[in-house]
N, C-alpha and C positions, 0 to 999 in steps of 0.2 A: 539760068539754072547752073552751078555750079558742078563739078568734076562728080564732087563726095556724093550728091544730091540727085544726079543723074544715074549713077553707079546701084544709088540703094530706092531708087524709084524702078529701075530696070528688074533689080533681083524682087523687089516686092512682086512685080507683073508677074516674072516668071514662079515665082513662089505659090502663087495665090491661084494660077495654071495649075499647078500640080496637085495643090490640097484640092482645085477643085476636080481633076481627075481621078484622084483618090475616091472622094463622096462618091465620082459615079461610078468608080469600079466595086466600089462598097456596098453598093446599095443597089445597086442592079446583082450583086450575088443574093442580096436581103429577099428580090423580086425570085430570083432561082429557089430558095431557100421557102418563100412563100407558097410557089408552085407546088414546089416536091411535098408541102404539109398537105397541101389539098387532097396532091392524089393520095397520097398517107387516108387523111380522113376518110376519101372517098371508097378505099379501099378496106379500109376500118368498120366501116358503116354496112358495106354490104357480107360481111363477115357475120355469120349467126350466132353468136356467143350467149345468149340467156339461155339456151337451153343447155351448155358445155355450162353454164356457173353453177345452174340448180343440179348437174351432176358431180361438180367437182363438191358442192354442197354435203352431197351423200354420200363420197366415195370414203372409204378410210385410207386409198391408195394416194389420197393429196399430199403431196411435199409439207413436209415439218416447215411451220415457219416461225422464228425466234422475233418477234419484236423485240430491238434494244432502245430501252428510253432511258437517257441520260438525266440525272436530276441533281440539279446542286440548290441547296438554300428554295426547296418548290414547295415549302411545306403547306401553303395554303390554298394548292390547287392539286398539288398532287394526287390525294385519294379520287377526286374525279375524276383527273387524265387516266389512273388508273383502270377504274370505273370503265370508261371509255372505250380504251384499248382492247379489256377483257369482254365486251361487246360485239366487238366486231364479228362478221360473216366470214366464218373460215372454219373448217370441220379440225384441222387439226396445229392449234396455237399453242403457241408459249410466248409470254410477257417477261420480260426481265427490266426490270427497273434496278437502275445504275445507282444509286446513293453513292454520287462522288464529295462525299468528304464536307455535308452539309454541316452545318453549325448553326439552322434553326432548328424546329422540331418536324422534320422530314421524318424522320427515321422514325420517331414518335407516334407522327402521325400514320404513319403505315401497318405500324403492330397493332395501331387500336384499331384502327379501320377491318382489316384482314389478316389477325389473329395469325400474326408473322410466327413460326416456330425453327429454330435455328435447328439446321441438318449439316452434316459432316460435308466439308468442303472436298471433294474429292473432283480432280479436272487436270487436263492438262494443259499446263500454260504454256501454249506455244506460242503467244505474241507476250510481248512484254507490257508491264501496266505498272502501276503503283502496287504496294498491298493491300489483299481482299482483307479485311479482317471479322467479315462476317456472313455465310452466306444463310439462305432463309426463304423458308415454303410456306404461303399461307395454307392455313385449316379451312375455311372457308372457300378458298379458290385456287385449287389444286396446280392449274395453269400457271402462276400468279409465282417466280423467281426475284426475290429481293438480294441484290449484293449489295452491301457496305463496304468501304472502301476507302483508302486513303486519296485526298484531293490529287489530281492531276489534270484536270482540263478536260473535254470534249472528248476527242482522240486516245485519250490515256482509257476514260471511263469506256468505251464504246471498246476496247479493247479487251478489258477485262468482263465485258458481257459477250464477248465472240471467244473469249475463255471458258466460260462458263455455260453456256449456250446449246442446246441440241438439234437443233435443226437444220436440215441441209439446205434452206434459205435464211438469211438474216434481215431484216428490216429495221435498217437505221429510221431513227427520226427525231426531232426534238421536242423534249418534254413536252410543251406548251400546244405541239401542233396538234389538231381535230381530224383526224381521217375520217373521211365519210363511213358508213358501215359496209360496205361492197368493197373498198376501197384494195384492200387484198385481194379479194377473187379476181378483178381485174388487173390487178398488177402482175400475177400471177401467170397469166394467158401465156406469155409469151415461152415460159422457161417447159410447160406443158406440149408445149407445140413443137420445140424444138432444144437440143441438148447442147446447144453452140451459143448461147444464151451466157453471160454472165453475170450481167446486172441490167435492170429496169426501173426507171424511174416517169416519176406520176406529176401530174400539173399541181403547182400551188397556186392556190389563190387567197386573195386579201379579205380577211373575216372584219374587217375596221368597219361598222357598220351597220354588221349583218346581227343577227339576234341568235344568242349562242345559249340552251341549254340541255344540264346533263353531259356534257362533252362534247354536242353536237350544233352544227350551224342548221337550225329549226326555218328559217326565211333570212334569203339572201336579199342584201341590199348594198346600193354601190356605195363606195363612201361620202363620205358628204362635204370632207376636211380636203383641200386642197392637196397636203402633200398624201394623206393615202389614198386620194385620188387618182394622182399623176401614176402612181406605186402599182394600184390595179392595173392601170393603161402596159405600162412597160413589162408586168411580171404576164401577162397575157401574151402581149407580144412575145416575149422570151418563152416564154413554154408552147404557144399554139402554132408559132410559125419556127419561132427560132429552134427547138432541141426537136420537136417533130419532122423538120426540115432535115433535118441532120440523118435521122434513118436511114436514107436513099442516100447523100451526098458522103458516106463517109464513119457514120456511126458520132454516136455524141462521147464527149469529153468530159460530161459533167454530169452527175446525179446530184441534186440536190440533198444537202445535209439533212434536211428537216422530210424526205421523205425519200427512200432510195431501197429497192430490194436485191440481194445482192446472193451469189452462190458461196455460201461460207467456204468450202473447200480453198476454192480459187482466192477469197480474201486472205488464210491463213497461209497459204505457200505465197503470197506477195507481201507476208509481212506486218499484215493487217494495215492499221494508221500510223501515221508517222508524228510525233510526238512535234515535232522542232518545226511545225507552220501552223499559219494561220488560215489555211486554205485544205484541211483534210477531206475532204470530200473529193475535192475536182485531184487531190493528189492521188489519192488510193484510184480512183478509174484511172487518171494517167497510167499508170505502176499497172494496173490489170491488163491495161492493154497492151504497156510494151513490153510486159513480161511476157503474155498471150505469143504476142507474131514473135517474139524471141526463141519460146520453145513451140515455135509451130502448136502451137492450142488456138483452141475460138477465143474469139474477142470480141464478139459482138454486145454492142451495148447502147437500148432499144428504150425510145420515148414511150409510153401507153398513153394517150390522151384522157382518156376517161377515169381512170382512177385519180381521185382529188381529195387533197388534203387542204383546211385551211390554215392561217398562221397571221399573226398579227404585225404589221408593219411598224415602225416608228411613227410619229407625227412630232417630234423637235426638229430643227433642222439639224441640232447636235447630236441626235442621237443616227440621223441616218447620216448625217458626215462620217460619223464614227464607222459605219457598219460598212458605208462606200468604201472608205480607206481601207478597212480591215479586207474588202471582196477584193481591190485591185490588189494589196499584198498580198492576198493569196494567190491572184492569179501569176504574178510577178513572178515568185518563189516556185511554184508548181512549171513555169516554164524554162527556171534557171535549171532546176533539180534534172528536167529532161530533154535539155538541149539538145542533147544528140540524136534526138527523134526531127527536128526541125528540117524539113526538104533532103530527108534522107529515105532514099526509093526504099531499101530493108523495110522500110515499115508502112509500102502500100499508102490507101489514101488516107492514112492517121498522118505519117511522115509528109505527105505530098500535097493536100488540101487541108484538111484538120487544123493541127498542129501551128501551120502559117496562119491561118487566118484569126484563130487567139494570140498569135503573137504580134500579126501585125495590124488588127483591127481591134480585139479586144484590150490587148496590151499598149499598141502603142495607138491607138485612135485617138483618145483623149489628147498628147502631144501635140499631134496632128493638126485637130481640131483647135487648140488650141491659138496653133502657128497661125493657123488660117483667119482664124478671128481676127487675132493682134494681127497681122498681116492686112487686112483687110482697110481695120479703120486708120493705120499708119498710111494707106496707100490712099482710101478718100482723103483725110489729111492733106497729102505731099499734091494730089492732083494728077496723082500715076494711074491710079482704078478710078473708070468712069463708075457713075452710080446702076448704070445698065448692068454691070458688069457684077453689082455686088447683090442686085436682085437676080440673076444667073444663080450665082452664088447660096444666098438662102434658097431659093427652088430647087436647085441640087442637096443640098445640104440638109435640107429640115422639109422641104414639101416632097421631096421624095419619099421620106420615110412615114412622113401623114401620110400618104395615101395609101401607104403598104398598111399602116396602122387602122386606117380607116376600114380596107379590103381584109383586114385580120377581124375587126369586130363586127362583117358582116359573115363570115366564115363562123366565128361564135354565137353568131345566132341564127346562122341556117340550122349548125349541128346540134351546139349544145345547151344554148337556150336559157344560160343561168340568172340573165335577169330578166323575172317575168314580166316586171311594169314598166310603160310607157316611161314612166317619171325616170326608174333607172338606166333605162337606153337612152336617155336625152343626158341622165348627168356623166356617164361613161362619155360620151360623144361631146360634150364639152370640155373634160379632163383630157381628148385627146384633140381637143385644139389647142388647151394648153398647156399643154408639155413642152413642146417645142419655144418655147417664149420664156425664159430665165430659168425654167429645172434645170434644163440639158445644161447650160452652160455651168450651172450650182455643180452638176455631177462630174464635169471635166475639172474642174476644180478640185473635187473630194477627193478622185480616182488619179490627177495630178500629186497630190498631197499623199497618196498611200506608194508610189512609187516611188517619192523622193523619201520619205519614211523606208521603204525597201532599202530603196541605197547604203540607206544610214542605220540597215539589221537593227529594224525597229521588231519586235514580234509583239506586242502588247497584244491582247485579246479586245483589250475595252469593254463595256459593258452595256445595256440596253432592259433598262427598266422596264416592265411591262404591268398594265393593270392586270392584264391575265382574266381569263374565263369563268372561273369560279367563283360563282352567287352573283354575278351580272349576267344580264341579259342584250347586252349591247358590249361592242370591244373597241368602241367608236373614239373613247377619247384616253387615252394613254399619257401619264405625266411625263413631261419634259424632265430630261436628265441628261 
């Protein structure tokens, strides 16, 4: 064996050492992270809250809460998400629906539907947005705030509905998503309970599948398509153990865009959303909380499990490349923008656990993982890694997280029970044997690709075709785009 050959057989061992200490320092937090949701549920669960709902039901003293639903170009579902929204269980709602700058017949369809009648824009624009150019009350559904508006994206339109808005809670979410009808009163609990509260966010799950009418998921079913199969596996994992974990460990990072309840006050003195990323969601909670421990305010910001919204996945593999990329630049961006929070004590366990562990496992895992692969088959190759050594390897790496994954979907159906038939618990538990067998490595790939896209201050949004809910009964099969 030559000098050069000995030299990069040595540094593969020792390389292939460290990614694989990495997985298990990774995934033994994943096992922490599992723990702490449990006692969370289990502590959840003995908490008596139906009878706190059916009082918050009748109270008139429940927190205003503004639903903002963003819509561009939705004109053929819109009137039912409306529909929808204006349904929900909550004594005291407001709905505002965004018309960002649609150019089919959104707008159209909203006046005919609920008899839109244009009232004097009177508001003060404390976050900056595009121009309103039109604001508007239905006759029919008094709840029921229409702005029109000049295009600006997600974060612009969500802007100028926390402009316009009255309620001292706001509830982001995306057009398209289904909240169950309780779906607020539960989300709700926490800000009720306690005044150090600043935002709550609720579990998604995948409607690919399930039978959807009126605005409603009517019977859950798992999906049947491979990739929004794998999709339910991971987005369960990330919400029942990974952001419910977080509670006790630190507070979470992230509300999801498509469903997130938030204390308006506290979003308009941090500026509201930030125009210039592709990551608005996980940026405005960064920015709440380090504005929070900067002037000494609460910063708490608290998973609910039980409130659930559904939403439709991708099934291209182009179109979830696209949506992978677009999630790692955001997360990218949102960790450049707050660096100075990174293993800095000032800011408690955000600064000190938080913080590090999106940056060094969310953000840079993929890399990582990467290294370790190519690493790997370089080193069977060269005859440096015995094959013992590289089944080590996968059991750390991918059997470890089965069986967190596996302990996660018996935890979902001790508690919450959402797929009632045999048929479904067998196809959920096949999706999560394979996951780990060519997604994962498809998603290091995406999530590789939206960082180097970072580098190169890519911001595109991208786009994501959806068949959408309206006058189907099934959301199972989505065109490729």
């Amino acid at each position: 064996m030559s000098g050069l050959t000995a030299f990069v057989s040595t540094l593969l061992v020792y390389t292939e050492w460290a990614v694989l200490g990495y997985f298990l320092a990774v995934n033994s937090f994943y096992a922490v992270q599992l723990t702490s949701a449990a006692l969370e549920v289990r502590r959840h669960s003995l908490m008596s809250w139906e009878e706190n709902r059916q009082r918050v039901l009748g109270s008139d003293l429940a927190p205003r809460i503004s639903v903002l639903a963003p819509a561009h170009n939705e004109g053929a579902g819109v009137a039912e998400s409306v529909r929808a929204l204006l349904t929900l269980q909550y004594p005291n709602l407001e709905v505002v629906l965004i018309n960002d700058g649609s150019t089919d017949e959104t707008m159209e369809v909203l006046e005919r539907e609920f008899e839109l009648k244009s009232v004097h824009p009177i508001y003060q624009q404390l976050v900056s947005s595009q121009p309103i150019v039109g604001l508007y009350r239905s006759r029919v559904k008094p709840d029921l705030v229409v702005v029109d508006k000049v295009n600006g994206r997600k974060a612009d339109a969500l802007n100028a509905g926390l402009n316009v808005a009255t309620g001292e809670l706001v509830c982001a979410i995306d057009a398209d998503t289904l909240i169950e009808p309780d779906g607020l009163l539960r989300m709700v609990r926490p800000f009720l309970l306690g005044d150090d509260v600043v935002a709550t966010g609720g579990t998604i799950r995948v409607a690919n599948g399930s039978t959807v009418r009126g605005g409603r998921v009517v019977a859950t079913r798992a999906p049947r398509s491979f990739l929004a199969g794998v999709q339910a596996v991971e987005y369960m994992r990330a919400f029942l153990f990974g952001r419910l974990g977080w509670n006790r460990l630190g507070g979470n990072l992230i509300i999801s865009g498509a469903f997130g309840l938030f204390r308006r006050e506290a979003v308009m003195a941090a500026g509201g959303y930030v125009h210039e990323t592709v990551g608005e969601d996980m940026e405005l909670v960064a920015h709440l909380r380090r504005r929070a421990l900067e002037h000494n305010e609460p910063d708490r910001v608290l998973f609910v499990p039980d409130p659930v919204a559904w939403t439709e996945v991708p099934e291209s593999l182009r179109a979830l490349g696209r949506q992978r990329d677009r999630w790692q630049r955001g997360l990218a961006d949102v960790m450049w923008r707050h660096r100075g929070v990174l293993l800095n004590p000032r800011y408690g366990t955000l600064g000190m656990v938080v913080f590090p562990f999106f940056f060094f496992v969310e953000l840079l895992g993929p890399v990582l993982e990467a290294v370790g692969l190519l690493g790997l088959v370089a080193g069977l190759a060269l005859g440096s890694i015995a094959p013992a050594f590289a089944v080590l390897f996968f059991l750390v790496a991918y059997g470890y997280v089965l069986a967190l994954t596996m302990l996660t979907l018996l935890l979902e159906e001790l508690v919450f029970h959402r797929y009632e038939g045999l048929g479904d618990r067998l196809v959920m538990l096949v999706w999560t044997l394979l996951e780990s067998l060519g997604y994962r490595q498809l998603t290091v790939l995406w999530r590789l690709r939206g960082l180097w896209r970072f580098l190169r201050k890519n911001t595109d949004w991208g786009s994501m075709q959806r068949r959408g809910f309206a006058g189907a009964q099934s959301a199972s099969n989505p065109p490729d785009d």
